[in-house]
N, C-alpha and C positions, 0 to 999 in steps of 0.2 A: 864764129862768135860775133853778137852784134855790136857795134861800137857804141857807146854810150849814145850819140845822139843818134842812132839808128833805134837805141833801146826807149829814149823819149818817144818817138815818133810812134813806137810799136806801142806804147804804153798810153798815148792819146787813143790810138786808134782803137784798144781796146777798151777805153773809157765810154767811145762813143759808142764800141756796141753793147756794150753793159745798161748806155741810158737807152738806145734804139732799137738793139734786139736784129740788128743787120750789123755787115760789113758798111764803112764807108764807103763812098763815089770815087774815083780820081780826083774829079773835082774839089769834093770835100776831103777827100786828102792834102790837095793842095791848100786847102785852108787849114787845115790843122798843122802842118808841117810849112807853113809861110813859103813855098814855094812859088818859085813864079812861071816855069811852064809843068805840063804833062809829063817831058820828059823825066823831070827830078823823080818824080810817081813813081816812074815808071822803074827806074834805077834803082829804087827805095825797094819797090814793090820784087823785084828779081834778086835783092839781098833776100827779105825776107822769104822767099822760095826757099831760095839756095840752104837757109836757114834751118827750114822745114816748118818755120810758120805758119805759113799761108801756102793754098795751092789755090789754080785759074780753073774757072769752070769752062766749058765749050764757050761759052760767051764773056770771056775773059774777064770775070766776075770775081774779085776774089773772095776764098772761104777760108775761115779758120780752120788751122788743123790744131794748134793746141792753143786752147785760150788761157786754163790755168794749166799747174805744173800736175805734175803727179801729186796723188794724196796717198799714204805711209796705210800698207793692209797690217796690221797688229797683231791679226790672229782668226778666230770663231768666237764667236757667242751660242752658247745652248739656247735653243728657245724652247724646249721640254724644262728637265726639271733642273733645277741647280748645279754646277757642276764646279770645279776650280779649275780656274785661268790665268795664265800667266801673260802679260804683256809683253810681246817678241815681233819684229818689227819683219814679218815674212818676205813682205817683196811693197813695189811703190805701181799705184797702177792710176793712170790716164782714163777719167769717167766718159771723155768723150772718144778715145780708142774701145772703149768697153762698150756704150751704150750705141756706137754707129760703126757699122761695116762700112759703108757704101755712103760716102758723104756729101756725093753730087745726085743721087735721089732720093738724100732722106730731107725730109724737112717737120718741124713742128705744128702742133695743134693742140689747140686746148679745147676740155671737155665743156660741154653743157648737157643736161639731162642723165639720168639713171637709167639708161637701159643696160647698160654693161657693169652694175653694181656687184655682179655673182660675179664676173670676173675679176675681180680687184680693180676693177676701172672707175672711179668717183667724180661726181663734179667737180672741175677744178684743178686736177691732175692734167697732165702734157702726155702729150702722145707721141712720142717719135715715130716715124711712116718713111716705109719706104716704098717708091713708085715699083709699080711692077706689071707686068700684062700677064703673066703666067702664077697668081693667087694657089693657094690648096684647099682642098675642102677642107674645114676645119681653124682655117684663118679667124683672126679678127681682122678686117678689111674695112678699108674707108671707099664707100660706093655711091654711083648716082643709081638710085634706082626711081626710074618715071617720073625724071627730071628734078629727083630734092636728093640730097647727101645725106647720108648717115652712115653710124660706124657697127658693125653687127658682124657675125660670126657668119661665116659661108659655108651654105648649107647644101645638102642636094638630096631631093625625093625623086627616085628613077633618074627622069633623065631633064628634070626640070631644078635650076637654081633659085634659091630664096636665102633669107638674111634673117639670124635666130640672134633674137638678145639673149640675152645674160640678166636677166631679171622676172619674175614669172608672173609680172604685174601688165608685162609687154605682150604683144601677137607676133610671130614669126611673117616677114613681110614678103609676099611673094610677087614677081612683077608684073603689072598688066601689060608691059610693054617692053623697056628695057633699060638693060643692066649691064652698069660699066665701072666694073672695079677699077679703081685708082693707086689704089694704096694697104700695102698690108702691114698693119701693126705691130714692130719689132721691141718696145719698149715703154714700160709708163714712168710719169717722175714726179713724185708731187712732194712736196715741201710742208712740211709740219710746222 
């Protein structure tokens, strides 16, 4: 259990990635936390481990593991026809245990453009991606193909690969050169 002013500290630090959309520095931990060397950081930073706060990446980077608490699952909703529902409080579930397996290759993106609109993918919605070198046919994939990025369904005629939107306003892009999948699409999140 954190002590109170381990729980200010943690509760700065999640303020600032609330406004930054990162983890802090050491550095800037140190300012937030008025410490005066690395070390304190670093003491701080091995509570909040121990914790299960936070874990260190290969480059000793720290990543949230839970930022908010659990949110309360209540039940189902019908989305056919009318049904009656009771409110019962089934289990308490972590969106960030749900929405990421693998939390040292995934990272976010946000959309621009309608080619993925038949998938449920909008302008504007979040992507969560996870790094991968071994894609499947059938992915949504985040690729360089001849040298520009985009995000497209991974496709394959014979024994040649191309990149199929999800909108029938798009062409299926096939490569003159080459193709280097990055990332394959585990998740969308968009906010109403």
């Amino acid at each position: 259990m954190l002590s109170s002013v381990d729980s200010t500290y943690w509760s700065r630090m999640l303020g600032f990635y609330r406004n930054r959309r990162r983890m802090p520095s050491y550095g800037e931990i140190m300012e937030l936390a008025s410490f005066r060397s690395r070390h304190a950081v670093s003491k701080l930073i091995a509570r909040l481990v121990a914790e299960g706060l936070v874990t260190k990446d290969g480059q000793g980077k720290i990543i949230p593991n839970k930022l908010y608490g659990g949110v309360p699952v209540l039940g189902i909703v019908e989305a056919g026809w009318p049904s009656p529902a009771e409110e019962e409080i089934i289990d308490t579930m972590n969106l960030d245990e749900y929405l990421i397996q693998n939390k040292e290759a995934s990272y976010i993106l946000k959309v621009t453009g309608d080619s993925m609109i038949e998938a449920g993918i909008q302008p504007g919605d979040l992507v969560i991606v996870e790094r991968t070198t071994t894609p499947k046919i059938g992915d949504i994939v985040i690729a360089e193909v001849d040298g520009e990025w985009t995000m497209k369904y991974l496709r394959k005629r014979g024994t040649t690969l191309y990149l199929a939107p999800a909108n029938a306003h798009y062409k299926p892009i096939v490569p003159k050169g080459e193709l280097k999948i990055a990332a394959v699409v585990k998740a969308v999140v968009r906010k109403y």
